[in-house]
C-alpha positions, 0 to 999 in steps of 0.5 A: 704638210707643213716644212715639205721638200723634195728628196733630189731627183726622187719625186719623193717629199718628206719632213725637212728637219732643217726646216723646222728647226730653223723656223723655232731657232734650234740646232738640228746638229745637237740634238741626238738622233733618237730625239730628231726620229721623234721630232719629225713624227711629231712635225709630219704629224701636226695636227689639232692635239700635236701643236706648234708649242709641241714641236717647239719644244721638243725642238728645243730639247733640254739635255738636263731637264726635259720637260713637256709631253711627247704624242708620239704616232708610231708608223707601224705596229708589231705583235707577238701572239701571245700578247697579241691575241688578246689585243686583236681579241678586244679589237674584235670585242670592239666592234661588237660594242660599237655594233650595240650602241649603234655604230659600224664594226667597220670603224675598229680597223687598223689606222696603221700597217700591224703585223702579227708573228707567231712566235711565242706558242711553241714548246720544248715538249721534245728536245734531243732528238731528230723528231724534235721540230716535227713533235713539237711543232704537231703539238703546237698547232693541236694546242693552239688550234682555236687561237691561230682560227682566230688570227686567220679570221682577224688576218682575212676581217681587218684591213693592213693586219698581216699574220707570220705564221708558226715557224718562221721565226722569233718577232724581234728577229724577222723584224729586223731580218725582213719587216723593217723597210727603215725608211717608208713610202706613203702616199698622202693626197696624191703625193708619196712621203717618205719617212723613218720607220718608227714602231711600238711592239706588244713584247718589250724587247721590241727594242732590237730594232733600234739596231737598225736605226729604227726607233721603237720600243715595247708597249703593252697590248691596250697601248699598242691597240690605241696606236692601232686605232690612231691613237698617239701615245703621250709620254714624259719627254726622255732624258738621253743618255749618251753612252761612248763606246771606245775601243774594240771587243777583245778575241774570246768576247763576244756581243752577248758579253758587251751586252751583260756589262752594258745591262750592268753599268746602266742599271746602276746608272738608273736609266730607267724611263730614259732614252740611250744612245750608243756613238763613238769610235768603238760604235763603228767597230760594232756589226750590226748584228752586235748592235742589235744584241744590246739593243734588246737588252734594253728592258734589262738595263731599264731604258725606253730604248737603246738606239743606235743611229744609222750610218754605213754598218746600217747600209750594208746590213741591208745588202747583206740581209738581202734588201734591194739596192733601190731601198739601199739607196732611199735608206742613205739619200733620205737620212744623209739629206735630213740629217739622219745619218751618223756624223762622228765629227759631230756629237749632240748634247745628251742628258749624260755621256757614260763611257765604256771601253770595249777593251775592257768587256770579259767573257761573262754570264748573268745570274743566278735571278736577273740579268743585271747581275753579272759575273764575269767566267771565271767567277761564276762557280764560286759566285753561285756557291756563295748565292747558296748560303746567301740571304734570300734575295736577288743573288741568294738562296739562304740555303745552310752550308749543308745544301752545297754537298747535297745530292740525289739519286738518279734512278734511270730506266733500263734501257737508257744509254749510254750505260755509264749514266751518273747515279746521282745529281748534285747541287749546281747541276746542269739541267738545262741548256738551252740556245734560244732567243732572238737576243742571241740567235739573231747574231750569226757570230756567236750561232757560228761560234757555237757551231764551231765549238760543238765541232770541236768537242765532239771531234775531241769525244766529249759528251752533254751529260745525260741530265741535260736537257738541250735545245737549239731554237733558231730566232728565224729559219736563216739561222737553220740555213747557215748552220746547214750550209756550213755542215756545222748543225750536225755537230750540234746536234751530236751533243744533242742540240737539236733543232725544236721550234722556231720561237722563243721556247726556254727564253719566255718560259717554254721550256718544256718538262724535264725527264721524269727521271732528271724530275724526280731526283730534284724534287726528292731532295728539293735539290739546288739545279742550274740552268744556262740560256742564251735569253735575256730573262732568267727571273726566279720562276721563269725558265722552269718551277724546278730550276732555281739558279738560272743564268744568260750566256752566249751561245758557246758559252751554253753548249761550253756549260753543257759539256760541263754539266754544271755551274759549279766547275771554272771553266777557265781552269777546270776540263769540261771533260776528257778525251779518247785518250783521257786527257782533260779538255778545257775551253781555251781547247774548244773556243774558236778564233775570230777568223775561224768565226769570220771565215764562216760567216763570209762564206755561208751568211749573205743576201741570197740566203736571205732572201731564199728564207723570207720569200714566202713569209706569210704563206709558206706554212701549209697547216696555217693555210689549211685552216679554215675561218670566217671573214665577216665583220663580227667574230663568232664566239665560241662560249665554249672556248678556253682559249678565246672569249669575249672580255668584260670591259665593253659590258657597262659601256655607254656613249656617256662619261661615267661619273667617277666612284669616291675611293674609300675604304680600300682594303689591300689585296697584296702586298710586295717588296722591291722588284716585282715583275710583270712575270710574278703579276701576270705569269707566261707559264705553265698552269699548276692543277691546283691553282684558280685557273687549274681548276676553271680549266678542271672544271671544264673537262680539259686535262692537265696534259692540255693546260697549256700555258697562261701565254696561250691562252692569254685570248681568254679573260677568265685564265687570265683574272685567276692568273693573275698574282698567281706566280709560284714565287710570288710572296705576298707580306700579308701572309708572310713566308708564303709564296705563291698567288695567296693572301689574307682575306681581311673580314675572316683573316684566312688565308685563300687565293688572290683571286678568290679574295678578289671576288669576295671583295668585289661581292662585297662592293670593296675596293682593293689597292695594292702596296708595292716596293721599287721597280713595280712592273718591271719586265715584259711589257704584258697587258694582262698583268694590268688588265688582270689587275683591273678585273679583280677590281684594283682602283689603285696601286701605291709603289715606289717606283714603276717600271715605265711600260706597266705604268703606262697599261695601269693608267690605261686601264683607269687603274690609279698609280700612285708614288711614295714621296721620296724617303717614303715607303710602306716600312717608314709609314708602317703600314702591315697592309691590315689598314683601310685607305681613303685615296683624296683624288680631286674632282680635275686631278692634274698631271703629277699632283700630290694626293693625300692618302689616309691609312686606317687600322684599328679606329687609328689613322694617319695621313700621307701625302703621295705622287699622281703618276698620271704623266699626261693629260691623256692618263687623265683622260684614260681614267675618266673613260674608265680605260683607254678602250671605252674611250676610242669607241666613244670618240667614234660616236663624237 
């Protein structure tokens, strides 16, 4: 390793960053840390692709106008289950391909350290109740039999690929609760390395651990298996925005409410594709575990990450997560002698400094449909009355003014208590309430905070409405632990916040049914209902089909808006109920003081607990112990299987470059509008009967009761192709006032399911291209939405502008991005959609070349010039190999 020496005292070498920005006459000091992160990786790693120019000019970083290509190698690799299933199932589709051409299976293994949480199968199917864990817990393990069968194999046939089974905790939560080292030892040719823990995570809020001081970010599955496999991950070098927090968080506000100003201003900002970093003054009055709250909220605000540089909060979260002293003391001596650790004297130069006055951030909640739209409390009742009769959009429903008086009867059954249920719903009710989500739950103050208003309100006699569907799902089994220890559980669970798995539940769409009852009179009206989570995802369609209205919050604000029992009441004027006596309560009643929360914390939150809950993280869970697999090489396919099966994309695979097909006569399968989502592409939850997937899965003998949802069975590409486009609140303009995964199959003019057309096409021998709007993409980092994509036969997508994670898994895939010049867009080139387009892609094409389109309806034709969204030579290369995949198992055989 070139620019090598040795940490003090320690026998230990690392990459000095002094030493090579000395060599290439730049100035450590002034670059941000999130790019000194980088630029060790790059330097440690030198090799024939990572060149001196590489490391030269990322050692020079330009502030204002970035420029070249970063390979970037992670050290480490996490996946969540549901996306990573399907990456370690086309790891093991791969050594069955390099088996048939010859090769040895033993040469798709694991390059880096993978670990695999299982966290995102668990479902609300019972909730409010003693037995909820137990229930669903049983019921996750009888779904998901034949997917955790898998990763057993996977976990017993791979080398460094570890599996944390079902409940224990949320990915992003045990991530940085207990995987994260924060500076790692390795030892290379007889000499032990240490350097910062870097990662890339198969769920886009793989962010959270910039918290830490740990530079990573969420990538989509086939990305993350490049990186796997040894692959470095290109991208545009960042533009760094600086954001300087100065200031304190007022009494009453909480890290949630900084979190939503924060995901407000940046996107405004446009920090989309870009690096942020937190510093200043108000930065050091922030817990780490605040950090980390606004760390995951990257996605929502746009950026790659939101990194937070480490200094003594970092420290002394790891004592008090219950880290050893000896890892204490390697974490402190490598990054204050490499020039790792925040220096508040010293501020480097960034692309843009934005700042925000914490004094200034107010209780608030985001919603009713993004987490980018916030409203501060007390504004939130008057906010969603206006979004009723709003125009549909983002922050409307267009809904008459009739629709604000609506109601609906309940009819409850007889034996329901307690006796004085309301007979009726109306619009603006709460049916929801649900604290989940590592976002928050991996906070102790706002748990705490939580806690102590429950306590509060139940001694003061108010009740949860019986409406409301409640849960409590703790990010990590930590979080059970304090709230047991302090004797605040009970109190929640009064209100019926009970404990129902260890997972991301309500966040990811989990969220389980409603009573037949609460069902029922919604659906009899197609009445307006609300929901309010403590997530950090509330798209339109995600929480649940019949919740259009759905909001983020803290912790006590969801149980505050669960006493409420609806978002149309000012909980900073109006009771959330009455008490023994009939007086109203209000939320100033209930709200905890800081010190109350702090005293908690004090007393009931340190490294014993810590260490006590993660002592036996791999093999605590005696179902996952109890199930037997195999340890052979190849995995043994089940053809059976609706949950695991042997992808396509290995069928046609040969040795030799395939010859790229000319792009003509392609027809558009759909067409979207502005901000449309990796959950509207490629859905997470539940399977409707009568949809393309219903009916494969009817097809097959299995009932509706065990669809599952399409998170779970994501291991399967036949559920995944169908589900594709197949979100109930897609709207796709070539049937206009639709909604749902239709189109219009252009020889015939009818109206039928994505996917069906998708096959008549491909029957056809034609191409397909889709049309979209702005931010195409955006949201969770899903795989599928871009390997669905590719199966239903999409050579190209045309947008204005991508989400950056989707992009990348599109070029990937060997799919085409294509970007409108600025001022363009379908609207202004006036196409329906009904064209035919010829896409004039060279031969050689070049990083972010022009390519010219040309449109053609009705023996009329026009022409336009568009933007290559391949951002570096390696999309280039992902497309001559036909996807990223094809090309790793080729380079074995070269």
């Amino acid at each position: 390793m070139k620019w090598q020496n040795t940490l003090e005292n320690q026998g230990l070498t690392y990459c000095d960053l002094h030493q090579v920005t000395a060599e290439f006459g730049a100035d450590l000091a002034t670059l941000p840390y999130s790019i000194r992160v980088l630029l060790e990786s790059v330097a440690r790693n030198r090799d024939e692709e990572i060149t001196d120019d590489i490391i030269r000019t990322l050692a020079h970083w330009q502030a204002q106008a970035p420029v070249g290509v970063v390979p970037f190698k992670p050290a480490r690799v996490v996946l969540q289950d549901f996306t990573g299933v399907p990456a370690v199932v086309d790891l093991a589709a791969m050594r069955d391909a390099t088996v048939k051409l010859g090769g040895d299976a033993q040469a798709i293994n694991p390059e880096i350290p993978v670990t695999l949480v299982v966290d995102h199968s668990v479902q609300v199917d019972y909730a409010g109740s003693p037995q909820a864990l137990a229930f669903n817990t049983k019921r996750e393990f009888e779904r998901n039999h034949e997917r955790y069968q898998f990763l057993k194999w996977a976990q017993q046939s791979f080398k460094d690929f570890e599996v944390v089974p079902p409940e224990t905790g949320i990915i992003h939560q045990v991530n940085i609760e207990k995987l994260s080292d924060v500076i790692l030892k390795k030892e290379v040719k007889g000499e032990v390395q240490v350097f910062p823990d870097t990662l890339q995570g198969t769920d886009s809020h793989t962010t959270m651990i910039n918290g830490l001081g740990v530079l990573g970010w969420g990538v989509g599955g086939i990305e993350a298996e490049a990186a796997i496999l040894g692959e470095a991950s290109y991208f545009p070098m960042p533009e760094v925005i600086g954001v300087e927090f100065t200031g304190a968080l007022p009494k009453g506000t909480t890290a949630t409410d900084l979190a939503l100003a924060v995901t407000e201003l940046l996107r405004k900002e446009n920090v989309v594709g870009k690096f942020v970093e937190y510093f200043g003054t108000g930065y050091q009055k922030l817990s780490l575990a605040d950090r980390a709250t606004i760390a995951n909220m990257a996605p929502e605000y746009g950026a790659t990450c939101g990194f937070c540089p480490i200094d003594e909060e970092t420290l002394n979260y790891l004592r008090i997560t219950g880290r050893s002293p000896e890892l204490i003391q390697l974490v402190a001596d490598y990054t204050k002698t490499n020039g790792l650790f925040y220096d508040p004297n010293t501020i480097p130069t960034y692309t843009k400094v934005i700042q925000l006055d914490l004094n200034t951030i107010q209780p608030s909640l985001a919603g009713p449909k993004r987490p980018q739209d916030r409203i501060t409390l007390a504004n939130v009742a008057e906010d969603f009355t206006n979004s009723v009769t709003a125009p549909v959009g983002p922050k409307g429903f267009g809904l008459p003014v009739a629709e604000l008086t609506k109601t609906a009867p309940l009819h409850w059954p007889e034996d329901t208590t307690p006796k004085a249920s309301p007979e009726t719903m109306k619009t603006g009710d709460l049916v929801l309430a649900a604290i989940t989500s590592c976002t928050n739950t991996s906070n102790p103050f706002v748990m705490i905070s939580a806690g102590l208003l429950a306590k509060k309100a139940v001694e003061k006699g108010l009740q949860v409405p019986p409406y409301v569907k409640t849960s409590l799902s703790p990010g990590s089994r930590i979080v059970t632990t304090y709230l047991e220890d302090s004797g605040l559980l009970p109190y929640l669970e009064q209100l019926g916040f009970y404990n129902v798995g260890y997972g991301c539940t309500t966040c990811i769409g989990n969220s389980g049914p409603l009573s037949d009852t609460v069902s029922e009179a919604i659906e009899s009206e197609n009445l307006l209902v609300s929901s309010v989570l403590s997530g950090n995802r509330n798209f339109e369609g995600r929480i649940h089909p019949l919740i259009k209205a759905n909001y983020l919050a803290s912790p006590p604000l969801v149980v505050a808006y669960a006493l409420a029992g609806t978002v149309t009441k000012d909980l900073t004027q109006e009771p959330l109920g009455t008490d023994a006596q009939g007086k109203p309560v209000y939320l100033a009643d209930l709200q905890p003081s800081v010190e109350e929360v702090q005293k908690v914390i004090d007393q009931y939150v340190g490294p014993e607990a810590y260490q006590e809950t993660y002592a036996h993280i791999f093999d605590a869970n005696k179902r996952w112990n109890e199930i037997e697999t195999s340890a052979d090489d190849c995995f043994a396919w089940d053809e059976s299987s609706t949950y695991i099966a042997n992808p396509p994309f290995f069928t046609e695979l040969t040795k030799d470059l395939p010859k790229p097909e000319p792009l003509r006569n392609l027809t558009v399968l759909a067409k979207l509008a502005d901000s449309v989502t990796t959950d509207h592409i490629s859905p997470a939850g539940n399977i409707a009967i009568d949809s393309p997937a219903g009916r494969f899965l009817k097809e097959r003998q299995v009932a509706p009761k065990d669809f599952n949802s399409y998170g779970s069975r994501r291991g399967n590409h036949d559920i995944m192709m169908r589900g594709t486009f197949a979100n109930i609140r897609l709207q796709n303009q070539l049937v206009p006032g639709s909604s749902g995964g239709v189109t219009k199959y252009q020889p015939t003019g009818e109206t039928i399911s994505i996917f069906d057309a998708a096959m008549q096409y491909q029957n056809d021998g034609t191409g397909t291209i889709v049309l979209a709007g702005k931010d195409y993409g955006m949201g969770s980092s899903r795989d599928w939405a871009a390997k669905g994509t590719q199966l239903l036969g999409v050579k190209v997508v045309l947008a204005e502008s991508f989400e950056r994670i989707h992009r990348s898994n599109l070029a990937m895939m060997g799919i085409i991005p294509l970007q409108y010049l600025p001022g363009e867009n379908a609207e202004t080139l006036g196409l329906t959609g009904e064209e035919y387009f010829d896409v004039a892609l060279p031969e050689n094409p070049e990083v972010g070349q022009l390519v010219t389109v040309t449109a053609t309806k009705d023996g009329q034709s026009q022409t336009f010039q568009t933007r290559l969204r391949f951002d570096a030579p390696a999309d280039i290369r992902y497309w001559r190999h036909q996807g990223i995949l094809p090309m790793v198992i080729r380079k074995k055989f070269n």
